[in-house]
C-alpha positions in Angstrom: 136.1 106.9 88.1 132.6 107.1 88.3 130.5 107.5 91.8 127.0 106.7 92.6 125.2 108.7 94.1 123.0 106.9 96.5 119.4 108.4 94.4 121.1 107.0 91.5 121.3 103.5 93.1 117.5 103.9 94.5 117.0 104.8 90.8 118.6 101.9 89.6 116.7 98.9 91.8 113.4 101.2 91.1 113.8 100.4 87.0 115.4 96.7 87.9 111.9 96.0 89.5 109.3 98.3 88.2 108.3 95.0 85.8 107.5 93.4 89.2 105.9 96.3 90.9 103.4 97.1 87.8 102.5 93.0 87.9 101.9 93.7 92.1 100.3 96.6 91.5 97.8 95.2 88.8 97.3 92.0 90.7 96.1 93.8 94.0 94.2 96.4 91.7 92.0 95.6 89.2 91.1 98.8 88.2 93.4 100.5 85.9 94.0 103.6 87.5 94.0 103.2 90.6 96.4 100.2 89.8 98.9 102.9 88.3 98.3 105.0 91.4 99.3 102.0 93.4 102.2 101.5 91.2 103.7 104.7 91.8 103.0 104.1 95.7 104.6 101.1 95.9 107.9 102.6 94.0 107.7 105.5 96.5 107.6 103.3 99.3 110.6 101.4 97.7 112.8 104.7 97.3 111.7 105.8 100.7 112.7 102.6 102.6 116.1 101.7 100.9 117.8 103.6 103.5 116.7 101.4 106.1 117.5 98.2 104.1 119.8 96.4 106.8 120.8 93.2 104.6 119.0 91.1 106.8 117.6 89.3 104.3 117.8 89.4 100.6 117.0 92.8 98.5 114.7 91.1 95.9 112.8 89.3 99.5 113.1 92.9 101.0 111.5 94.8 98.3 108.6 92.3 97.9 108.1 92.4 101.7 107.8 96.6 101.2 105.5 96.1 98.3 103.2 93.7 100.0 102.8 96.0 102.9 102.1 98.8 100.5 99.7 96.8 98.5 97.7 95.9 102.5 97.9 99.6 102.8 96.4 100.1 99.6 93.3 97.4 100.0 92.5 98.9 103.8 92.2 102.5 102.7 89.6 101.6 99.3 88.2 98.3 100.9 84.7 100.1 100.2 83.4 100.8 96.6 81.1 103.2 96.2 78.4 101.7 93.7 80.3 103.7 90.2 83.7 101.9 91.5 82.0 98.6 92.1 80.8 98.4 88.2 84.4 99.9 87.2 86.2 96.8 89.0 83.3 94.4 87.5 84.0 96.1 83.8 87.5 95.3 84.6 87.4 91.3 85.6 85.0 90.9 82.0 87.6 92.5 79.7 86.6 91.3 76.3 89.6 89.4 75.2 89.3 89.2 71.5 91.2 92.9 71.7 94.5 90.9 72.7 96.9 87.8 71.3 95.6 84.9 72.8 98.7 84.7 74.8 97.8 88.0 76.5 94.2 86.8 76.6 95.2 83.9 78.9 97.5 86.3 81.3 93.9 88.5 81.6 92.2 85.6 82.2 94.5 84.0 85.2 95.4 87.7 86.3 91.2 87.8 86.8 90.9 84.8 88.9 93.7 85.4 90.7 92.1 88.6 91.7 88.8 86.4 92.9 90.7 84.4 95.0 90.8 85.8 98.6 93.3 88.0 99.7 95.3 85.3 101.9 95.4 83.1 99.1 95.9 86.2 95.9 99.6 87.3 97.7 101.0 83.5 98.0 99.8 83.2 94.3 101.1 86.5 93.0 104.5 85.8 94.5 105.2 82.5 93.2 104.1 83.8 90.0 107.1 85.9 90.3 109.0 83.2 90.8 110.0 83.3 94.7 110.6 80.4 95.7 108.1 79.3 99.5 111.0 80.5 101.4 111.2 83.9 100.1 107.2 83.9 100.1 107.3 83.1 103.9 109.8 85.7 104.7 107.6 88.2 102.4 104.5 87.1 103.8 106.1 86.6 107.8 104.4 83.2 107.2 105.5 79.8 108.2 107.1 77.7 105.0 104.4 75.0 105.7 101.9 77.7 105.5 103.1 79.0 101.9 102.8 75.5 100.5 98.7 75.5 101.9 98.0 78.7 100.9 99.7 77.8 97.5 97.5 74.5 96.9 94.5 76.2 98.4 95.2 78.8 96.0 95.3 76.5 92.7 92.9 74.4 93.8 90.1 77.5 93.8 91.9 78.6 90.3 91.2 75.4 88.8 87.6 75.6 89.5 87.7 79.3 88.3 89.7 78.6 85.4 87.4 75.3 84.3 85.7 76.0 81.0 87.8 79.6 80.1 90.0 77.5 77.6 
């Protein structure tokens, strides 16, 4: 018989969601290494905080709700750019897409307007394009259902206009 240990379960839902983490990660972070760093941040919080997981709500709801606060964290401590960071996160959003299948060209492109959109509006959109449904988003978030669903249409309504003449 084989036993888990309970690092080798931690280990487990770490590789089961690092997909999701990396896509958090770069959707809070534009610029590339600090999006790793964040990454690796949001995985450690993860690990540290499956202990206290208390099944009150869903795993896949709990981790986003640890990565979202990690991601706040994150945005607080490099909210200000010094001028050589600024043009690094500018070089970022103008990636010239002709390096990439135009499939991947298209995920840059929405991944950069998403990243315009302001912070309210960027998690809703983030999490629903990882497929939560509003409920999960508003237990994520600690938002009202009703409040998903405006911060949702809000949030395509401003990618539309960002998005108009890109394709």
């Amino acid at each position: 018989m084989v036993t888990f240990t309970k690092d080798s379960k931690k280990e487990a839902i770490i590789a089961q969601y690092w997909p999701q983490i990396s896509r958090a990660a770069s959707g809070y972070e534009c610029r590339p290494a600090l999006s790793d760093e964040l990454a690796q941040e949001m995985a450690l919080s993860i690990w540290r905080s499956l202990d206290g997981f208390n099944k009150q709500c869903s795993l896949n709801t709990y981790i986003y709700r640890v990565i979202h606060n990690t991601a706040i964290d994150h945005i607080r401590r490099h909210s200000r750019l010094s001028e050589d960071e600024f043009d690094e996160a500018t070089a970022c959003e103008q990636a010239s897409p002709e390096t990439s299948a135009l499939q991947a060209q298209r995920q840059k492109q929405l991944l950069n307007a998403v990243n315009k959109l302001p912070l309210s509006l960027r998690q809703v959109m983030l999490l629903k394009l990882e497929d939560l449904t509003n409920v999960e988003i508003s237990d994520v978030l600690g938002i009202s259902d009703a409040n998903v669903g405006i911060r949702l249409h809000r949030a395509k309504e401003q990618l539309s206009k960002l998005l108009v003449g890109i394709n």
